[in-house]
Phi, psi and omega in degrees: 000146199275187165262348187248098170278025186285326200262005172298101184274138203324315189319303203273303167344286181312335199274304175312288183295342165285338121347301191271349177286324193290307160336303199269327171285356207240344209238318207228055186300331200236345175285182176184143196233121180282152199205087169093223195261056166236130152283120171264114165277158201310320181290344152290326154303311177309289177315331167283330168273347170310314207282330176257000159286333189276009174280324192278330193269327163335291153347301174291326184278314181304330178309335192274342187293297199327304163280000161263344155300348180268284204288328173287319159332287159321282223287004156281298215296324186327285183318286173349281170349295204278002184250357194268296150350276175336293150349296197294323193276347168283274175347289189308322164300337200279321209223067207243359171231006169245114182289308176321291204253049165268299201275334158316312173290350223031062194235137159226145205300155185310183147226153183305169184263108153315119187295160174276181173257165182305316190291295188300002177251342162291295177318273182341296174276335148319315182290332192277334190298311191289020191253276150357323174238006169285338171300308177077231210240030144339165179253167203296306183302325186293347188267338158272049137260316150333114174232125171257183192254114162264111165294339154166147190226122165275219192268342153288118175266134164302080163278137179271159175304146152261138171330101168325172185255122197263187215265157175251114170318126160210146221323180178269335177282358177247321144010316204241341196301305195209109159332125147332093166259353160099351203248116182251149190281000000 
């Protein structure tokens, strides 16, 4: 084993020392190896790398508790969530003009919709007209991709043209067959 084992994974890690423990009780039962100013005998080793696979295998098992408390979580809030969700929401209707006992629930009352102003209720209804007619006689899809453009509202609103699409060269045999409707299929 190297000296820098940061890219080693515990899996492997682990798998060497109990390797090199077996190794070292089954070849070299009687040796002792110096190390700095320590002498190691093989049963001293052994207990010291023993001490550190139970670190590692600790390690392992708490990770393991850890990711099966994380997967029990999701599948409690999964279940949970949605009766809770309800809950609030039945509250929040029950009591939706006493602010006080919102807050009790830890809730806060909706807030109101802020009115338009005449321009901006001017604005609103020019863009859906001018959405409406950039739409034409599209197909569903082609018309949510479609938005129209208002350029600016006095008490009259001013809409720019929308561009036409332009024509797509087509084959001769199809040409005389079936009209150009702008819709690709």
């Amino acid at each position: 084993m190297s000296s820098s084992t940061s890219n080693v994974s515990k899996a492997a890690s682990l798998a060497f020392l109990q390797a090199f423990v077996v190794g070292l009780q089954k070849h070299l039962a009687n040796q002792s190896f110096p190390v700095g100013t320590t002498t190691f005998t093989v049963p001293s080793l052994v207990q010291l790398l023993g001490s550190l696979i139970a670190a590692i295998q600790a390690v392992n098992a708490v990770q393991v508790q850890a990711k099966n408390a994380v997967a029990n979580l999701k599948a409690v809030k999964a279940s949970v969530s949605p009766v809770v969700s309800a809950v609030v929401r039945v509250v929040a209707a029950m009591f939706a003009s006493d602010a006080a006992v919102l807050a009790d629930f830890g809730l806060e009352p909706r807030k109101a919709r802020a009115p338009l102003t005449t321009e901006q209720q001017a604005a609103a209804k020019a863009k859906a007209k001018a959405t409406r007619e950039a739409r034409g006689t599209k197909g569903p899809k082609a018309k949510k991709a479609i938005k129209g453009n208002v350029t600016g509202v006095d008490i009259t609103p001013i809409t720019a043209p929308v561009a036409p699409e332009p024509a797509t060269a087509q084959p001769a045999a199809n040409a005389s067959s079936a009209p150009n409707t702008g819709v690709s299929k």
